[in-house]
C-alpha positions in Angstrom: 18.7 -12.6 21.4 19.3 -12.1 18.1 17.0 -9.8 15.9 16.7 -8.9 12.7 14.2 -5.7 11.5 13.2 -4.8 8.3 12.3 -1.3 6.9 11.8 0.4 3.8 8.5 -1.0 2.5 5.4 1.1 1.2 3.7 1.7 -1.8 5.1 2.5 -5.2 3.2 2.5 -8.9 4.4 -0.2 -11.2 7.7 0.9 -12.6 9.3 2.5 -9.4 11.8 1.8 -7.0 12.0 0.9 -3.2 15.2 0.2 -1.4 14.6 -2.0 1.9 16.6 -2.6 4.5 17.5 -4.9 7.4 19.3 -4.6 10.9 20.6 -6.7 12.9 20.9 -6.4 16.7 22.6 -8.0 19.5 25.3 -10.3 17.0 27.2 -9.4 14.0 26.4 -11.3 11.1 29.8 -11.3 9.2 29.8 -15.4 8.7 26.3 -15.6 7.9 24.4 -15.9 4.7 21.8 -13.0 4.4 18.9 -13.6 2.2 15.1 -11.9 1.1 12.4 -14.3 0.8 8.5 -12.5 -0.1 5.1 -13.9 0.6 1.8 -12.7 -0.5 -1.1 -13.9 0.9 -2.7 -17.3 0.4 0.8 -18.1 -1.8 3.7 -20.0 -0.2 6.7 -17.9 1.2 9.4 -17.9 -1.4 13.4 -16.8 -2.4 14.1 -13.8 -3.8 17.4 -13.2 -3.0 20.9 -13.9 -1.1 24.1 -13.0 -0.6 27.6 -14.8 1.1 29.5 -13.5 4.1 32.2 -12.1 2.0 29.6 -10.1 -0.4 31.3 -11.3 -3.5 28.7 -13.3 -4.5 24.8 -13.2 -4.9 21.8 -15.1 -5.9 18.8 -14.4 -7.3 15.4 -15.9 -7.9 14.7 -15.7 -11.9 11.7 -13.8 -11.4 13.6 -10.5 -10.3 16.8 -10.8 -11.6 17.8 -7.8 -13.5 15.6 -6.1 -11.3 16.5 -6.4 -7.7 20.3 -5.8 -6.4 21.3 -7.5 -2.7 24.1 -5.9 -0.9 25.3 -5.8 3.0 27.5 -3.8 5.2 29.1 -6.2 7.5 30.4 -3.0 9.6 26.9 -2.0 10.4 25.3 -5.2 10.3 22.6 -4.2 7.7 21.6 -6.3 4.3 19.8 -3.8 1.9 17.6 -4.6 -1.5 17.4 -2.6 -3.5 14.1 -3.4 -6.3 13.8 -0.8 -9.4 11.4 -1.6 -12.4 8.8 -2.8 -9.7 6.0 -5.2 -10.8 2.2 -5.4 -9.2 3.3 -9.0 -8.9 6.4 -8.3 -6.8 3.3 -7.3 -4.3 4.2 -9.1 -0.9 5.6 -9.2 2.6 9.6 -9.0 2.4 11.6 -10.9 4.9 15.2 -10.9 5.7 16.6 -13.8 7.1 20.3 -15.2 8.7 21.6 -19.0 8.3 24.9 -20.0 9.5 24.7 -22.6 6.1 25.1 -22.1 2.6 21.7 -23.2 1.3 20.5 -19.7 -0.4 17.2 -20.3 -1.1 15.9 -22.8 1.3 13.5 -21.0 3.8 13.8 -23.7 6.6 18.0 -23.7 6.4 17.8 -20.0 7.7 18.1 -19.5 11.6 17.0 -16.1 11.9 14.7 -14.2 10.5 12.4 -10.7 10.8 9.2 -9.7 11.3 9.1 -8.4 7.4 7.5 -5.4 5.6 5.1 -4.6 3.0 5.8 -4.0 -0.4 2.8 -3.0 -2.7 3.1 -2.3 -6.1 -0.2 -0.6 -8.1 -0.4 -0.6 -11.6 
């Protein structure tokens, strides 16, 4: 019963910004970890970001740290990213993703997840 729906994807030159988003539906998500993991085709999914229940503290895959910002609104359920100084590489389908755990970047620790959106970056 629980859903989560990402938005905010498109296409953006190299050097732009996209702010995505992610709702949740049907639960609130206040004790749950939130996190962003990407996958572009024929490459395995991977982390990108996370953040606690409290939103004091965040995690960030090397490759876009500086870059991206993770924030949520417990209130209205939502997780948002926020990725400026884009990268052709950064090119990939965006999940957001729930776990009732603590272990940020593991893909299989998270219980819920979205359908994703596309991000594509030209250069």
């Amino acid at each position: 019963q629980v859903q989560l729906v990402e938005s905010g994807g498109g296409l953006v030159q190299a050097g732009g910004s996209l702010r995505l988003s992610c709702a949740a539906s049907g639960r609130t998500f206040g004790n749950h970890v939130m996190g962003w993991f990407r996958q572009a085709p024929g490459k395995e999914r991977e982390f990108v970001a996370a953040i606690n229940w409290s939103g004091d503290n965040t995690y960030y895959a090397d490759s876009v740290k500086g870059r991206f910002t993770i924030s949520r609104d417990n209130g209205k359920n939502t997780v948002n990213l926020q990725m400026n100084s884009l990268k052709p590489e950064d090119t990939a389908v965006y999940y957001c993703a729930a776990q009732r755990g603590s272990l940020y970047s593991v893909a299989w620790n998270y219980n819920y997840w979205g359908q994703g959106t596309q991000v594509t970056v030209s250069s």
